[in-house]
PQR file of N, CA, C, O and H, with PARSE charges and radii, in Angstrom:
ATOM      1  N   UNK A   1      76.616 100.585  98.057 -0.4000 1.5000
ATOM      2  CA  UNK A   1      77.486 101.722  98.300 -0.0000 2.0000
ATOM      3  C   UNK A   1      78.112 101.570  99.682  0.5500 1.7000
ATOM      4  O   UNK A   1      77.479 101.383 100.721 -0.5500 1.4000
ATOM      5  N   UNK A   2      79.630 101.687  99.545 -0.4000 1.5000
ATOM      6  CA  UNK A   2      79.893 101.835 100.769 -0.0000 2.0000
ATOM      7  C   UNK A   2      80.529 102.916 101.476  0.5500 1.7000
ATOM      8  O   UNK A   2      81.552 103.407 100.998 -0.5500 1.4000
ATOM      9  H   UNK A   2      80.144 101.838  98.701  0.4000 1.0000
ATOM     10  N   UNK A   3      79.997 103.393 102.674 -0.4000 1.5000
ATOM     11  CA  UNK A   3      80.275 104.771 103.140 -0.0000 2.0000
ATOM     12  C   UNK A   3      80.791 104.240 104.562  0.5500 1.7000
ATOM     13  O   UNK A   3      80.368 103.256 105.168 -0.5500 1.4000
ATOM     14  H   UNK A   3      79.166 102.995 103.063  0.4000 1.0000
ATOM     15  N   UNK A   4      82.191 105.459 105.097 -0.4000 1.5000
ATOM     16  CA  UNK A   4      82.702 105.547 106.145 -0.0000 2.0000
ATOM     17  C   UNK A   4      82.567 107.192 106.864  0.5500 1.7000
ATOM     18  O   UNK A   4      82.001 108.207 106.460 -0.5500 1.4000
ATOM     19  H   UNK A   4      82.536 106.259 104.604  0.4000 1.0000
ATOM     20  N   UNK A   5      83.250 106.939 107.916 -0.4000 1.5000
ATOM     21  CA  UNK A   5      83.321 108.206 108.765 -0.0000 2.0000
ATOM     22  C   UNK A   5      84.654 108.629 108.191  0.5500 1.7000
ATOM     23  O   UNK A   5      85.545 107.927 107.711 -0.5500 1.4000
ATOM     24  H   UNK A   5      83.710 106.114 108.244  0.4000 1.0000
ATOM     25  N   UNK A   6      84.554 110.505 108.418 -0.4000 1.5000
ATOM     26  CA  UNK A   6      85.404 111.429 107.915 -0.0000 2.0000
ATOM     27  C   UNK A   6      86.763 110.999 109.134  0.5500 1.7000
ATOM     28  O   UNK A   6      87.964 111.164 108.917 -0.5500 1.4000
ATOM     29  H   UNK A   6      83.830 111.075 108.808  0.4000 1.0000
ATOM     30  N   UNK A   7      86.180 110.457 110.335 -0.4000 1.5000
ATOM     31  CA  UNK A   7      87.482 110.466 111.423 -0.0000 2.0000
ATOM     32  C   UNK A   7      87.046 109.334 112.197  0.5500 1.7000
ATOM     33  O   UNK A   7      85.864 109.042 112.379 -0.5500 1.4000
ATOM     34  H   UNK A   7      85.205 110.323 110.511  0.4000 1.0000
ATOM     35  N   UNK A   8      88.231 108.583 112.733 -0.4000 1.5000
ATOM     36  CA  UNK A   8      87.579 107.530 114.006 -0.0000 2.0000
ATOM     37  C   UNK A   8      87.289 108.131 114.674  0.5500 1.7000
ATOM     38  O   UNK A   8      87.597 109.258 115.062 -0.5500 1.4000
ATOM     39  H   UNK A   8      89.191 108.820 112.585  0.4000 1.0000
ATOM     40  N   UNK A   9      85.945 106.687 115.141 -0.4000 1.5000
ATOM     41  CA  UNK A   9      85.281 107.508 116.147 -0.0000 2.0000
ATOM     42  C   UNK A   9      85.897 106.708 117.196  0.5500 1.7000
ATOM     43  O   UNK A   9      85.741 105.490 117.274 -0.5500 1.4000
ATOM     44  H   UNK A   9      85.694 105.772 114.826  0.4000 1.0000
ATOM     45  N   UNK A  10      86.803 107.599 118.238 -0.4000 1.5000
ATOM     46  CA  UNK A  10      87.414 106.721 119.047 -0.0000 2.0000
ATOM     47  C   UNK A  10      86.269 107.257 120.313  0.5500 1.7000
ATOM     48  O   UNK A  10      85.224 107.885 120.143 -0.5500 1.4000
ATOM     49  H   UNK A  10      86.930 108.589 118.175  0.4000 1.0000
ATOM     50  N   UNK A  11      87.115 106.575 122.121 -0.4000 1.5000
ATOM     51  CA  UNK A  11      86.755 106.715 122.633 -0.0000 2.0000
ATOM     52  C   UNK A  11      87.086 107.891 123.312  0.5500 1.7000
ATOM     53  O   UNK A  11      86.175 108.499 123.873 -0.5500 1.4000
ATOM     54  H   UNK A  11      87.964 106.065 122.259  0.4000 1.0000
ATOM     55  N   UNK A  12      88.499 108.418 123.371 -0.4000 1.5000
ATOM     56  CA  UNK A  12      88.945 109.625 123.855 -0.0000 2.0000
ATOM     57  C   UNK A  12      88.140 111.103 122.855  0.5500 1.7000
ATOM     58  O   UNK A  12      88.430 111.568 121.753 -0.5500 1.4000
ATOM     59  H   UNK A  12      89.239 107.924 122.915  0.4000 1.0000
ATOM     60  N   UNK A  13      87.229 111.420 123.710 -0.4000 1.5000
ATOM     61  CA  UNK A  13      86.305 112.407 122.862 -0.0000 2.0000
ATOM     62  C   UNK A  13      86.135 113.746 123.834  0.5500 1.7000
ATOM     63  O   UNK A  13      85.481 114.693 123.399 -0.5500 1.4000
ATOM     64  H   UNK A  13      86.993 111.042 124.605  0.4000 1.0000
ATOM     65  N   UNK A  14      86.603 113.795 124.866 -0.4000 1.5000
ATOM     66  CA  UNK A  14      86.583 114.180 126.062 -0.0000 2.0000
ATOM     67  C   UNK A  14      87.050 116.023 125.552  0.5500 1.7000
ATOM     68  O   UNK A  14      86.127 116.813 125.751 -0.5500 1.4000
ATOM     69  H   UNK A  14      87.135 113.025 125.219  0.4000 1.0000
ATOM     70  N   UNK A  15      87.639 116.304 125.281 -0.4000 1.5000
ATOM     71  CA  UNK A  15      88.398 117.407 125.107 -0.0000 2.0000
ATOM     72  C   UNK A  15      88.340 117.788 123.208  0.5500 1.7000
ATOM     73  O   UNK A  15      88.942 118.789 122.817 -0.5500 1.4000
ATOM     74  H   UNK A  15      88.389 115.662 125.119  0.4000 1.0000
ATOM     75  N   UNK A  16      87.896 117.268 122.614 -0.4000 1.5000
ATOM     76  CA  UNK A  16      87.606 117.231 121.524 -0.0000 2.0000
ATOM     77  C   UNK A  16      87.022 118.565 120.846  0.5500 1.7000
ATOM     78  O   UNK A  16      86.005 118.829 121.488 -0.5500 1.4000
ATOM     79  H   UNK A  16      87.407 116.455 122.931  0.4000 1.0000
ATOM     80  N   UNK A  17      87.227 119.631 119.730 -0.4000 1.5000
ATOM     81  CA  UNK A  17      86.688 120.854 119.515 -0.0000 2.0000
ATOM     82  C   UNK A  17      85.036 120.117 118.833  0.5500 1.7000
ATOM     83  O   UNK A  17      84.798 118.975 118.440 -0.5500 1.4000
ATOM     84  H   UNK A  17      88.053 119.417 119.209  0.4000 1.0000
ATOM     85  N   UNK A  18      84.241 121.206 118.918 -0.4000 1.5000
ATOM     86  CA  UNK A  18      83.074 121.336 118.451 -0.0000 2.0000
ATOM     87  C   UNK A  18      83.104 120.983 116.465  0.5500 1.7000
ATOM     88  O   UNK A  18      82.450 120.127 115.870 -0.5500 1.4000
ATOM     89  H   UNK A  18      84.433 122.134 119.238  0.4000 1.0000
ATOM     90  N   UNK A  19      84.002 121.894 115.935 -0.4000 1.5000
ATOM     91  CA  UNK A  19      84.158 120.866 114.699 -0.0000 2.0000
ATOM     92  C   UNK A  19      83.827 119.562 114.528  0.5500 1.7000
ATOM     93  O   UNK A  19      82.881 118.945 114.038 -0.5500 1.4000
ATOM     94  H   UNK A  19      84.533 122.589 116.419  0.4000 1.0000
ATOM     95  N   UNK A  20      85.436 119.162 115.365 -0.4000 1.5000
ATOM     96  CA  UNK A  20      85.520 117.629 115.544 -0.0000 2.0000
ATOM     97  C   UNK A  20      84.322 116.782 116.086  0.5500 1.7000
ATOM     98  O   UNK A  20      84.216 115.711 115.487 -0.5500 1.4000
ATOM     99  H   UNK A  20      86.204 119.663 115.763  0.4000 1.0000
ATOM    100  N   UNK A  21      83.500 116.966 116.956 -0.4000 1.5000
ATOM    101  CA  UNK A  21      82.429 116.490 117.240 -0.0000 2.0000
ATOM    102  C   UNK A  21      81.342 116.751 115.899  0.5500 1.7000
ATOM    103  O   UNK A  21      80.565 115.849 115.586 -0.5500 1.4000
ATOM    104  H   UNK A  21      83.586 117.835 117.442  0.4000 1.0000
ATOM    105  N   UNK A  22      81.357 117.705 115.352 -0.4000 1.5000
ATOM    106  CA  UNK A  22      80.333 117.335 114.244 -0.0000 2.0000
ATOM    107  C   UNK A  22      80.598 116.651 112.878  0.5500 1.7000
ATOM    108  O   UNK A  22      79.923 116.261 111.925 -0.5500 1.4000
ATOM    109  H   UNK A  22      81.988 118.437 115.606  0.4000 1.0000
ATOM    110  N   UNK A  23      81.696 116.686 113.181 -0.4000 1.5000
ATOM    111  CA  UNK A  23      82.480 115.372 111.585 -0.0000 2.0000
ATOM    112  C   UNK A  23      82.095 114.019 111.901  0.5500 1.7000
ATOM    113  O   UNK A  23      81.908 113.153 111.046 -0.5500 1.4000
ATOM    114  H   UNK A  23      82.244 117.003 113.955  0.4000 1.0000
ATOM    115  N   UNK A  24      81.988 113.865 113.050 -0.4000 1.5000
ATOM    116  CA  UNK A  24      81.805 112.326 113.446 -0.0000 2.0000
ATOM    117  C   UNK A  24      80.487 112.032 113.303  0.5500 1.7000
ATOM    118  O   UNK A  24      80.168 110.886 113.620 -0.5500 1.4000
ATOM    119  H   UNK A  24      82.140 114.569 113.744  0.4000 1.0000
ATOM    120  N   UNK A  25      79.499 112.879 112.846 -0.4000 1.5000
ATOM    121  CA  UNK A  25      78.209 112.543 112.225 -0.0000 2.0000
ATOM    122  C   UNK A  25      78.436 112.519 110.735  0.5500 1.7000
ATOM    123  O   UNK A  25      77.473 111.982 110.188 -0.5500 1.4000
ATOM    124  H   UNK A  25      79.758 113.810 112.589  0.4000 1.0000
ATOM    125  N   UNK A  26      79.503 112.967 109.748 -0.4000 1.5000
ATOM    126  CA  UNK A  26      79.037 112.905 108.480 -0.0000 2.0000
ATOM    127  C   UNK A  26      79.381 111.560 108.302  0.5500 1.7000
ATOM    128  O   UNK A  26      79.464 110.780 109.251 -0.5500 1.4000
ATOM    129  H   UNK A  26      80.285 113.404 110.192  0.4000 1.0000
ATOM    130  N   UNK A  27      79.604 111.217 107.026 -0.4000 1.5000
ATOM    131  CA  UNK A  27      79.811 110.053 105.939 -0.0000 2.0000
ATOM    132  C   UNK A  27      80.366 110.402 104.729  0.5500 1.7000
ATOM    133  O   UNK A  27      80.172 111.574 104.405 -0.5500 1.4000
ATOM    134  H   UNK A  27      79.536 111.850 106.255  0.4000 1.0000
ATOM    135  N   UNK A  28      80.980 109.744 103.998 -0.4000 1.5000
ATOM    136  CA  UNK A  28      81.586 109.757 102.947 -0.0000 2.0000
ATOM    137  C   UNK A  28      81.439 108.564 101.906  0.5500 1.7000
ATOM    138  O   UNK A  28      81.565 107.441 102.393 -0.5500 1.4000
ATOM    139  H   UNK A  28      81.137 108.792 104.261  0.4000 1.0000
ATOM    140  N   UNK A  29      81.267 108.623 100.956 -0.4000 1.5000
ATOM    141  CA  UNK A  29      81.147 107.692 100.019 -0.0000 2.0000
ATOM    142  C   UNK A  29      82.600 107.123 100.005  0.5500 1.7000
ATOM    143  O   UNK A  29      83.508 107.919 100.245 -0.5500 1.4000
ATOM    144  H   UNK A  29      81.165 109.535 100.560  0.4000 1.0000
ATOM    145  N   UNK A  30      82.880 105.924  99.766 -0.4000 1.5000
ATOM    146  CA  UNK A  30      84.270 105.354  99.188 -0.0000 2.0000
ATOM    147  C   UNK A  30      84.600 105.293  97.716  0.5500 1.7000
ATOM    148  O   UNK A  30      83.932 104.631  96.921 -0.5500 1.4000
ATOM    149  H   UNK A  30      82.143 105.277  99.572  0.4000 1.0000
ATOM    150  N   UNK A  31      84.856 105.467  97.636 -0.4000 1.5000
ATOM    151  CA  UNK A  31      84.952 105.637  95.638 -0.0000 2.0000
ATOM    152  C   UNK A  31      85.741 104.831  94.970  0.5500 1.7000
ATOM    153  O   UNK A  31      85.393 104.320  93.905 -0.5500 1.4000
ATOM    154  H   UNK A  31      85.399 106.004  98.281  0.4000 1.0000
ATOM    155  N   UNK A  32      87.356 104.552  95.752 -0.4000 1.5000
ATOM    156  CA  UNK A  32      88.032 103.956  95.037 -0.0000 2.0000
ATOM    157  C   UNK A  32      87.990 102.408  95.138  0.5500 1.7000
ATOM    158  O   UNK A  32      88.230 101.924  96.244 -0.5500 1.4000
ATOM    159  H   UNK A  32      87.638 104.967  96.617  0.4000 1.0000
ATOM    160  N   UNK A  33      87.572 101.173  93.590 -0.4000 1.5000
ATOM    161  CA  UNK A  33      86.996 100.223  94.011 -0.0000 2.0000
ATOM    162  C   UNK A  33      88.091  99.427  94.865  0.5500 1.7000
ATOM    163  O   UNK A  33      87.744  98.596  95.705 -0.5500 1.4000
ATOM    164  H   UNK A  33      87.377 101.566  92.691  0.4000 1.0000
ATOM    165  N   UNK A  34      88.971  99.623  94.695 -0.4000 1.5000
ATOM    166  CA  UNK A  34      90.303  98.412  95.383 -0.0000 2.0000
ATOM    167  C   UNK A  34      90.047  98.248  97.075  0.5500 1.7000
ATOM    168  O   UNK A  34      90.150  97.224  97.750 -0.5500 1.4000
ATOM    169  H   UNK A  34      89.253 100.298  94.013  0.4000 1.0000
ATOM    170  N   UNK A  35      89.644  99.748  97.542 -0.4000 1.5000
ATOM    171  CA  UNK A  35      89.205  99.714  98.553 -0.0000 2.0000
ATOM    172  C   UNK A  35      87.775  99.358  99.139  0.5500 1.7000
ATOM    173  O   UNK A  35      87.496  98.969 100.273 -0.5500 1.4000
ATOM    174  H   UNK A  35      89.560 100.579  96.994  0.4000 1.0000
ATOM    175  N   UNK A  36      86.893  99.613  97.987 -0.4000 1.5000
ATOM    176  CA  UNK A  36      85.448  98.616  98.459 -0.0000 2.0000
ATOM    177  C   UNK A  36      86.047  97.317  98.229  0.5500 1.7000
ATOM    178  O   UNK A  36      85.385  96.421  98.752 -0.5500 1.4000
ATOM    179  H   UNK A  36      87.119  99.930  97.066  0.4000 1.0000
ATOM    180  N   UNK A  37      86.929  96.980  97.708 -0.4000 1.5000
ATOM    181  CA  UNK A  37      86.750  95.395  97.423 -0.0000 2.0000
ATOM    182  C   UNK A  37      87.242  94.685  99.102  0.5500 1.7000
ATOM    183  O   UNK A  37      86.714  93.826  99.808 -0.5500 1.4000
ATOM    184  H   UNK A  37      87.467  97.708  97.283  0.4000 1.0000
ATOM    185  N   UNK A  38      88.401  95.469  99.253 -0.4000 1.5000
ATOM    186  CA  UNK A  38      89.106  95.090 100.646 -0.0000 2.0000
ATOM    187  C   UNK A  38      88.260  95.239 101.677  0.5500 1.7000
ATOM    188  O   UNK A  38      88.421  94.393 102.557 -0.5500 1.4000
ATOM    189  H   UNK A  38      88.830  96.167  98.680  0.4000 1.0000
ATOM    190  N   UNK A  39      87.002  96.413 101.960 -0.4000 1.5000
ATOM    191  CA  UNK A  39      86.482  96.294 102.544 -0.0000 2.0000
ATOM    192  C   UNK A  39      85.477  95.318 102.277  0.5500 1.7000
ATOM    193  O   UNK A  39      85.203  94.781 103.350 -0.5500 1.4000
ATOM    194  H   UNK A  39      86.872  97.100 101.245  0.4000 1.0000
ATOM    195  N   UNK A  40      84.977  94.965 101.592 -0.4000 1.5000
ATOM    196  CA  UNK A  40      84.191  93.894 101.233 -0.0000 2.0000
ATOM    197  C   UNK A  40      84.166  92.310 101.995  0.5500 1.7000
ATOM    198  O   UNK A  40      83.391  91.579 102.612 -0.5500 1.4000
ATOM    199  H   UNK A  40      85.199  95.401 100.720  0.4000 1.0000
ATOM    200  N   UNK A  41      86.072  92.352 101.309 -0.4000 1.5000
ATOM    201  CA  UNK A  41      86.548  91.007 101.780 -0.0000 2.0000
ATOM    202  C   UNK A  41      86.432  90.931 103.701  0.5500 1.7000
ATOM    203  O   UNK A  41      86.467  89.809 104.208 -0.5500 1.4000
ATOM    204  H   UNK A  41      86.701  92.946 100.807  0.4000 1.0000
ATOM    205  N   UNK A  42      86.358  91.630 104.220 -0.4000 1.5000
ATOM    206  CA  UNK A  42      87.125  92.264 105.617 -0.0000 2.0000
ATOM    207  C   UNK A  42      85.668  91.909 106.493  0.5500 1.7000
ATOM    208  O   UNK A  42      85.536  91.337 107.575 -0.5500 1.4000
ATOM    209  H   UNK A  42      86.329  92.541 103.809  0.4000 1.0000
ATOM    210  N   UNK A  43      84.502  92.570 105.434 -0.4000 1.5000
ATOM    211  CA  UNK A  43      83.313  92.514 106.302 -0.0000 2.0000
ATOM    212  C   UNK A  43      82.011  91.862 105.296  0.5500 1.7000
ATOM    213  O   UNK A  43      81.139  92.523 104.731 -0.5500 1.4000
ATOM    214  H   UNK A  43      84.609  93.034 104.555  0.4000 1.0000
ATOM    215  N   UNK A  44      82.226  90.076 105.272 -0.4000 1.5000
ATOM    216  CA  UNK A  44      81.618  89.761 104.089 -0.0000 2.0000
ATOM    217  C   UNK A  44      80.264  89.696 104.337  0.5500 1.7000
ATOM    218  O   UNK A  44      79.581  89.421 103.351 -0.5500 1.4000
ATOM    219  H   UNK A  44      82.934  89.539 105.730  0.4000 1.0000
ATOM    220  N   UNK A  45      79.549  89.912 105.624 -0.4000 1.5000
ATOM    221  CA  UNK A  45      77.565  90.134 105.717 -0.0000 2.0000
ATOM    222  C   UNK A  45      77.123  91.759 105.216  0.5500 1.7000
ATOM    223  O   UNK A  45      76.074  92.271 105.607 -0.5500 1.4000
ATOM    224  H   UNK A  45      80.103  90.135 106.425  0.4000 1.0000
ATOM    225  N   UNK A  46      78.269  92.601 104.129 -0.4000 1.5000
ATOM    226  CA  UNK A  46      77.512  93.596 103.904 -0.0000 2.0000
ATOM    227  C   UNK A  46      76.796  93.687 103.417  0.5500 1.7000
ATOM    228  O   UNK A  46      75.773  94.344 103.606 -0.5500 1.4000
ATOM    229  H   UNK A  46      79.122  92.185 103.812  0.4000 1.0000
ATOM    230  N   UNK A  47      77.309  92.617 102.082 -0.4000 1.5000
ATOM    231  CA  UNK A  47      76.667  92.151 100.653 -0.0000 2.0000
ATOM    232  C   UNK A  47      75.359  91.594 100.780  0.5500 1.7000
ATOM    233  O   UNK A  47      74.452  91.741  99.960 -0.5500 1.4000
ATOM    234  H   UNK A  47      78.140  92.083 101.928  0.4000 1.0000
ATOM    235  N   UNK A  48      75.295  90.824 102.049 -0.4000 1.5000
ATOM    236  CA  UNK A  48      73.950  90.458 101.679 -0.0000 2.0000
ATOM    237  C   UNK A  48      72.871  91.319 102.183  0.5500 1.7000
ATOM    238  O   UNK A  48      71.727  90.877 102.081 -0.5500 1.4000
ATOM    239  H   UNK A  48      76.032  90.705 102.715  0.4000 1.0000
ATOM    240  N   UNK A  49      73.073  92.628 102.779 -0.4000 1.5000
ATOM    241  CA  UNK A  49      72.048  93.564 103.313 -0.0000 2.0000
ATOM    242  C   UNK A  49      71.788  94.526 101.703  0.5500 1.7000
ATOM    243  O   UNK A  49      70.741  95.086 101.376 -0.5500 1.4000
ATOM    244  H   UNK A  49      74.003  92.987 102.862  0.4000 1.0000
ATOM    245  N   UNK A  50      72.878  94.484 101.038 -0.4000 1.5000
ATOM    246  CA  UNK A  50      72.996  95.186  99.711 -0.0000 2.0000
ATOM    247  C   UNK A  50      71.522  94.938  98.759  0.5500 1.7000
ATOM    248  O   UNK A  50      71.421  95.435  97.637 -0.5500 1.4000
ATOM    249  H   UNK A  50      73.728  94.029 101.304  0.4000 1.0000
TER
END
């Protein structure tokens, strides 16, 4: 399964609302496969932790 963040987590965090600081703890499943595949290709040591 591959899961991302709801928002980058950049470095400018400085001024950021309290929301926004707690989105950057969730996760999201990816669902659509075209995009696991691309991510796949992009970052190929995922597969083998899989």
């Amino acid at each position: 399964m591959v899961v991302r963040t709801k928002i980058g987590k950049g470095h400018l965090r400085r001024n950021t609302s309290k929301r926004t600081k707690a989105l950057l703890s969730e996760t999201i499943a990816v669902k659509s496969s075209g995009l696991v595949k691309h991510i796949k290709r992009l970052a190929p040591y995922m597969s083998k932790k899989d």
